[in-house]
DOTORRO-331252 format. One record per atom (N, C-alpha, C, O): z, y, x negated; residue in three letters. Coordinates in steps of 0.05 Angstrom, whole numbers, plus 5000, padded with zeros to 4 digits. Each point is the difference from the previous one (the first is absolute). Layout:
<nodes>
ZYXALA ...
</nodes>
This chain:
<nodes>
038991850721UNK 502250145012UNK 502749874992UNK 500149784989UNK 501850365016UNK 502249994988UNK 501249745022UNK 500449794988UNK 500050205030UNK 499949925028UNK 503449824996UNK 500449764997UNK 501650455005UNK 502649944993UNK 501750195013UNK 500050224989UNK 501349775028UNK 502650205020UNK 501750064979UNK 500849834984UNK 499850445014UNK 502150094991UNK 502650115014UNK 500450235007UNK 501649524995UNK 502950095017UNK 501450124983UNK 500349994975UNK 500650165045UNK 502250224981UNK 502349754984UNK 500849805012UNK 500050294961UNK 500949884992UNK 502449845003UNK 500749784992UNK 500250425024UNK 502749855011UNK 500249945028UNK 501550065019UNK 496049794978UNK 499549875031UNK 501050175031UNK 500949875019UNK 498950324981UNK 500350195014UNK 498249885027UNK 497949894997UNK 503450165025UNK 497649865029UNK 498450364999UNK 500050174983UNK 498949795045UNK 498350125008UNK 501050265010UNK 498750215002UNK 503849765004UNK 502050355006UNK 499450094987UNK 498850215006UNK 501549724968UNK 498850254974UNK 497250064999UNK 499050204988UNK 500249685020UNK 496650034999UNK 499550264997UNK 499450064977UNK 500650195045UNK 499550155005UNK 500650264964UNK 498650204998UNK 503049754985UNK 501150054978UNK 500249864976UNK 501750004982UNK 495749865023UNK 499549774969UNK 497350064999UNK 498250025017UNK 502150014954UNK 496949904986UNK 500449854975UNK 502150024987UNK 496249855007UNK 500349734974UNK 496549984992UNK 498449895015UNK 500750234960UNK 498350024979UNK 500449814981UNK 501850004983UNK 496049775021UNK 500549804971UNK 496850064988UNK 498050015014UNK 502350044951UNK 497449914985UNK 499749864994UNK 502149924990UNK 495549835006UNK 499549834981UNK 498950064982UNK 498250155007UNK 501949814967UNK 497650054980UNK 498549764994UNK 501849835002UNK 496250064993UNK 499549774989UNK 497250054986UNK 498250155007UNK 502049664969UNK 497050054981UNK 501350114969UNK 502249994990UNK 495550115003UNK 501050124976UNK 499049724978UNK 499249805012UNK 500850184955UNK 499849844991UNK 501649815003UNK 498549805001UNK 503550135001UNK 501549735013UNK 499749965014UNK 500249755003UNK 499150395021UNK 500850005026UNK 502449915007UNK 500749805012UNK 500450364978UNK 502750015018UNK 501050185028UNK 499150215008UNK 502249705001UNK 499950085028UNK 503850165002UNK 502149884995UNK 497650485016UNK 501650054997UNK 500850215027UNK 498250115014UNK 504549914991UNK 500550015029UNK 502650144999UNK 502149914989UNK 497550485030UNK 500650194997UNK 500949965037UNK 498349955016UNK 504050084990UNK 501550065031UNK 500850295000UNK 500850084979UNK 499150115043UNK 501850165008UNK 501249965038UNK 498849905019UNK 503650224979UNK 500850025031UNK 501450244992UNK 502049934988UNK 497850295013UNK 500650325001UNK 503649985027UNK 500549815015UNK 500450344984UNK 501750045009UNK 499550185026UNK 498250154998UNK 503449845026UNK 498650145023UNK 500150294986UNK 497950125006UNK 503449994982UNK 499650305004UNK 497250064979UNK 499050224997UNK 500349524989UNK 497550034979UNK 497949925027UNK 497850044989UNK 501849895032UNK 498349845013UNK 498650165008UNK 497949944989UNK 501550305029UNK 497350194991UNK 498350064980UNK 497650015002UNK 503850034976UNK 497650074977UNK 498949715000UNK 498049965014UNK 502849874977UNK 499849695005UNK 497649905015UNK 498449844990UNK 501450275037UNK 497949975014UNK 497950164992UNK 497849894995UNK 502650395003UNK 497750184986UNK 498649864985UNK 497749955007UNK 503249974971UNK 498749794975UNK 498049905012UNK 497650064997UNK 503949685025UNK 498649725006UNK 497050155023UNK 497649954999UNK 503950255019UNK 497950095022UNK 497050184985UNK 497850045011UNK 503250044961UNK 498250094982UNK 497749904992UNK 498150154992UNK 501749565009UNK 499249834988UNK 497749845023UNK 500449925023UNK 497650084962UNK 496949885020UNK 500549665002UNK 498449864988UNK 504050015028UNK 500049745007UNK 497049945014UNK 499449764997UNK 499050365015UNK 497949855011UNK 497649994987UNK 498049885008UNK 502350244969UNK 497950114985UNK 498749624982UNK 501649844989UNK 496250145013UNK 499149754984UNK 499149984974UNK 497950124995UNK 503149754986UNK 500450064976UNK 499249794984UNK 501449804997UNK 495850224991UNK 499349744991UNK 501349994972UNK 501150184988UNK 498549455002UNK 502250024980UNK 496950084972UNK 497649985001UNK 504350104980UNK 498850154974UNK 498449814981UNK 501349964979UNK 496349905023UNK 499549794982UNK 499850124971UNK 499749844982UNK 500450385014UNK 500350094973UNK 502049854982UNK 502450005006UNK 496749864970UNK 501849934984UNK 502049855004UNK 501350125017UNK 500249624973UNK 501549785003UNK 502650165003UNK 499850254998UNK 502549645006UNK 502450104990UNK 501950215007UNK 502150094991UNK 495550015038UNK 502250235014UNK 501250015013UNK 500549785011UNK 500850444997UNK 502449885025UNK 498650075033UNK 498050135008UNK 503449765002UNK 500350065031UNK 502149955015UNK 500949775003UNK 500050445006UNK 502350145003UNK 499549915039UNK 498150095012UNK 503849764998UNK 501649955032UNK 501750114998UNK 501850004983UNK 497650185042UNK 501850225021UNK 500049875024UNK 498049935013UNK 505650014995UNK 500949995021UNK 501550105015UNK 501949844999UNK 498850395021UNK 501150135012UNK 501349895032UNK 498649925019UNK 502850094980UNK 502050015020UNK 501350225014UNK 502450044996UNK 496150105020UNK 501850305015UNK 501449935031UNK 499049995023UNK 502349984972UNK 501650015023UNK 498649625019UNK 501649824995UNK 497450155012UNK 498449805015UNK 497249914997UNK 498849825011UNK 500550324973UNK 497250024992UNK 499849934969UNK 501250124981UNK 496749625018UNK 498949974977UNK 497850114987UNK 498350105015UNK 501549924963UNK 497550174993UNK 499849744973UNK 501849844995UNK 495150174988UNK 499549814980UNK 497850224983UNK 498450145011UNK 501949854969UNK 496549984984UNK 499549974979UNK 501450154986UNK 496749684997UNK 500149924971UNK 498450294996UNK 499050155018UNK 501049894957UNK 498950194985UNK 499749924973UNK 501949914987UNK 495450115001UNK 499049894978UNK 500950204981UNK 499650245005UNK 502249684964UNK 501250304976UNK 497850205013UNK 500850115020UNK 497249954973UNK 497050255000UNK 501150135019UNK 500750234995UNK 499849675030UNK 499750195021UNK 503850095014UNK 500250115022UNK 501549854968UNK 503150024988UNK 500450295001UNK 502050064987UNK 496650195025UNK 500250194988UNK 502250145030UNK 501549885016UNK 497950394981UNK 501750225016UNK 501849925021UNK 502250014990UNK 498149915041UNK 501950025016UNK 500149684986UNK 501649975019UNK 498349794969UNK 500449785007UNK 501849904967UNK 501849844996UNK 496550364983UNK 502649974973UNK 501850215015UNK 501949864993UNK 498950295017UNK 502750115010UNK 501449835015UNK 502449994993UNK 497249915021UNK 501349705016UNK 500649934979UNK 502350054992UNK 495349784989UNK 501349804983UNK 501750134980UNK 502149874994UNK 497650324996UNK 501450174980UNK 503549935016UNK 501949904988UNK 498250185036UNK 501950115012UNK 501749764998UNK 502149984988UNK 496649855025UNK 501349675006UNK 501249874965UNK 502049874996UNK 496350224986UNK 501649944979UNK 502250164980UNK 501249944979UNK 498650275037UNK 502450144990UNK 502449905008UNK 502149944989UNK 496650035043UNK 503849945018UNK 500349794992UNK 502449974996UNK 496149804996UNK 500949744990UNK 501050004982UNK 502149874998UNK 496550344975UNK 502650014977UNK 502750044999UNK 501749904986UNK 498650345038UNK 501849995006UNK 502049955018UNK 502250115006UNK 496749715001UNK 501549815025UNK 502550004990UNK 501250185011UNK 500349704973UNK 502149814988UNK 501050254996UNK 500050035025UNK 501150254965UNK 500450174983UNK 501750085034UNK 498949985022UNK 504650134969UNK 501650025012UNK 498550315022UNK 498150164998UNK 503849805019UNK 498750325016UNK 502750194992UNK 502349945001UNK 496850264992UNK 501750234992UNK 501150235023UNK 501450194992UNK 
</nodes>
């Protein structure tokens, strides 16, 4: 497990709570294994779909890891909605439908984190 709090970035208390969510990926593995790390915090008026994503997604679901083959990834999801933590590793193989849309998602906004708002 990922087992790491994600505070809103600008240390925001708990007033905001009710209007924050904060999505971090890890990647780690691969032939180097290098280890690589995707944040989103959506903006309140993005914070419904935001949740859709994360509430989409089988957090309780048990997910053994993939002994197939050296060198793959496994991908930590950590969610932060409002007060509530959520965790779950997921082995590359099983990466698929509501949980690459999270991750898909979380690495878009990260690319474009930095990129002015228009």
């Amino acid at each position: 497990m990922v087992h790491e709090i994600e505070p809103p970035a600008d240390g925001a208390g708990t007033g905001d709570a009710q209007d924050r969510i904060v999505v971090a990926v890890v990647r780690t593995g691969g032939i180097a294994g290098l280890r690589r790390r995707w944040r989103a915090e959506p903006a309140p008026e993005q914070t419904p779909s935001w949740i859709e994503l994360v509430d989409r997604c089988p957090w309780d679901e048990h997910l053994d890891p993939d002994a197939r083959g050296a060198d793959r990834y496994v991908w930590s999801i950590h969610a932060r909605v409002r007060d509530e933590q959520r965790e779950q590793v997921i082995p590359d193989t099983r990466l698929e439908g509501a949980w690459r849309e999270l991750v898909d998602a979380v690495r878009d906004a990260d690319a474009h984190a930095d990129e002015p708002t228009r």
